[in-house]
C-alpha positions in Angstrom: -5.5 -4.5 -10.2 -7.2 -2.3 -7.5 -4.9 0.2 -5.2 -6.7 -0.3 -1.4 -8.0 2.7 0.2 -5.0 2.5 2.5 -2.1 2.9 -0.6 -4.9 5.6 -1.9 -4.9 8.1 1.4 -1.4 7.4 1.6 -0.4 8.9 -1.8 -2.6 12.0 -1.4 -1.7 12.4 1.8 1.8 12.6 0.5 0.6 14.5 -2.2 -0.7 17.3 -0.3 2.2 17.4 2.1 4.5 18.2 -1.0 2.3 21.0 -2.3 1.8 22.5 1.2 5.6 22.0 2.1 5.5 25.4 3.3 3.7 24.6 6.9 2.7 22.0 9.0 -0.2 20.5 8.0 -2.5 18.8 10.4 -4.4 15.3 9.7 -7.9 17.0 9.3 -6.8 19.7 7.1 -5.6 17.2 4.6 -9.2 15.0 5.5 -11.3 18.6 4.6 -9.2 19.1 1.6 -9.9 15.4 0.0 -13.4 15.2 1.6 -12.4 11.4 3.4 -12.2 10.2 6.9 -10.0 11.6 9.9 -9.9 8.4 11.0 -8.7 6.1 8.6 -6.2 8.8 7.5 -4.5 8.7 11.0 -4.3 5.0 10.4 -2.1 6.4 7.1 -0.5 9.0 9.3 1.1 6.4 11.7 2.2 4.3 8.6 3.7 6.7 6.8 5.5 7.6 9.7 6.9 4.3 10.7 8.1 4.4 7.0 9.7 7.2 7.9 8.2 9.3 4.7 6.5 11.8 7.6 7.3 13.4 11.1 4.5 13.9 13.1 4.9 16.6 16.0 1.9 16.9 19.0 0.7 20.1 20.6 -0.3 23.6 19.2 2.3 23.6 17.0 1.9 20.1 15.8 1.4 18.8 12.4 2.3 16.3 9.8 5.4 17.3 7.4 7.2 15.7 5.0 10.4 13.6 6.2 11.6 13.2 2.8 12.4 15.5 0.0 9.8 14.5 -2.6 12.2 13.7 -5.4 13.2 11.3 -2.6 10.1 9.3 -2.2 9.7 6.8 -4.7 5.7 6.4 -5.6 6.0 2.8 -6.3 8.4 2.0 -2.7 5.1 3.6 -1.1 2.3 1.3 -2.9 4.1 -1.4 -2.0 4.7 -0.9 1.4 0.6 0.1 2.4 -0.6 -2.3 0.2 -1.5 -5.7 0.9 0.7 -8.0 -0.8 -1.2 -7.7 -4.0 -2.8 -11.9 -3.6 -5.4 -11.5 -6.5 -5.3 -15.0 -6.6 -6.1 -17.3 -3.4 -2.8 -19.2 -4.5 -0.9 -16.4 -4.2 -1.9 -15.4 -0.7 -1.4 -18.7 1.1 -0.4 -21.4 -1.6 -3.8 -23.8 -1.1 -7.4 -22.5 -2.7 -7.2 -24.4 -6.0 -6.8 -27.9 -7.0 -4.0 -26.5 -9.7 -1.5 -24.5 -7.4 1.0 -27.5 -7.8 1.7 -27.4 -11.6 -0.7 -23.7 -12.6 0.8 -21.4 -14.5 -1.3 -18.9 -13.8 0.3 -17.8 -10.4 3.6 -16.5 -12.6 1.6 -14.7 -15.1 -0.3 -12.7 -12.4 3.5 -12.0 -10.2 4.4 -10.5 -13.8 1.5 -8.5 -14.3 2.1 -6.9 -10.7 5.4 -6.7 -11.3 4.6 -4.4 -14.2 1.9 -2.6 -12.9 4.0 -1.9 -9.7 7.1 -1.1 -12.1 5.1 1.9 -13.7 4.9 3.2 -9.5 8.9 2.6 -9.4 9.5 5.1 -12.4 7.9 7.9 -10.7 8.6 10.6 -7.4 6.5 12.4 -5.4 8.5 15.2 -7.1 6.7 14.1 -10.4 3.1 14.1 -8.8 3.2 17.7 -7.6 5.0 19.4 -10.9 2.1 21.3 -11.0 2.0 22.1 -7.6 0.5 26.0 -8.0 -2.6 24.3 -9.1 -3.2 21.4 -7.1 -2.5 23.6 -4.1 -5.7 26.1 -5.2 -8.0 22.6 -6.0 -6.4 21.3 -2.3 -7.5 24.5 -0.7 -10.8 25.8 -2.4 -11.7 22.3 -1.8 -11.3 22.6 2.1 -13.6 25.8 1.9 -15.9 23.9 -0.1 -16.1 20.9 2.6 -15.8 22.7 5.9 -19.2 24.7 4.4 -20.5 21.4 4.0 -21.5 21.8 -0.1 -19.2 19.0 -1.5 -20.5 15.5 0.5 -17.3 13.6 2.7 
């Protein structure tokens, strides 16, 4: 199974909202911190706003905060909404592709082994992630320094 860039972003975005709870963050801090793309993580922004996991706010003041408490945002609820569906089979993503689909067996094994994989997600919080949130918060921020002086390649 393979998490899309999209799900990935998404949970370190969230990630680094938790640990910086303190403030507003804005969209390229958190792209500095992780060394990826402003642009695709605005994509996430808007996303995770419509979710309503983030509030976004414009101007001088504005910034990206958490919505949610992060014992209140289930890991697994937000893989499953930014991901893709999870078709890792053609049969599974529009029923045709295979000469087999009508009596395969194959399409329930792989719906159980996402339905594990995604129920490892479901047993874990935001709150969980960030336990250690001291630390990640010094990685998070040396690593901003690190990118903004251009030493550690985006």
């Amino acid at each position: 199974m393979r998490m899309t860039l999209h799900t990935d972003y998404a949970l370190r975005m969230l990630i680094y909202l938790a640990v910086h709870a303190d403030r507003t963050s804005t969209v390229n801090d958190i792209a500095e911190s992780y060394g990826i793309s402003r642009n695709h993580l605005l994509k996430v922004t808007l996303n995770l706003r419509r979710l309503g996991l983030v509030s976004t706010a414009r101007g001088r003041s504005g910034g990206v905060r958490l919505a949610l408490a992060p014992a209140d945002i289930n890991v697994g609820t937000v893989v499953r909404a930014m991901g893709d569906g999870f078709p890792v089979v053609a049969c599974m993503a529009d029923g045709e592709g295979c000469v087999l689909t009508p009596e395969c067996r194959l399409r329930n094994v792989v719906s159980a082994a996402i339905g594990a994989y995604l129920s490892v997600f479901d047993s874990y919080s935001l709150a969980d992630l960030v336990h250690n949130r001291d630390v990640l918060r010094t990685i998070l921020d040396l690593s901003a320094v690190s990118n903004a002086q251009g030493t550690v390649a985006a």
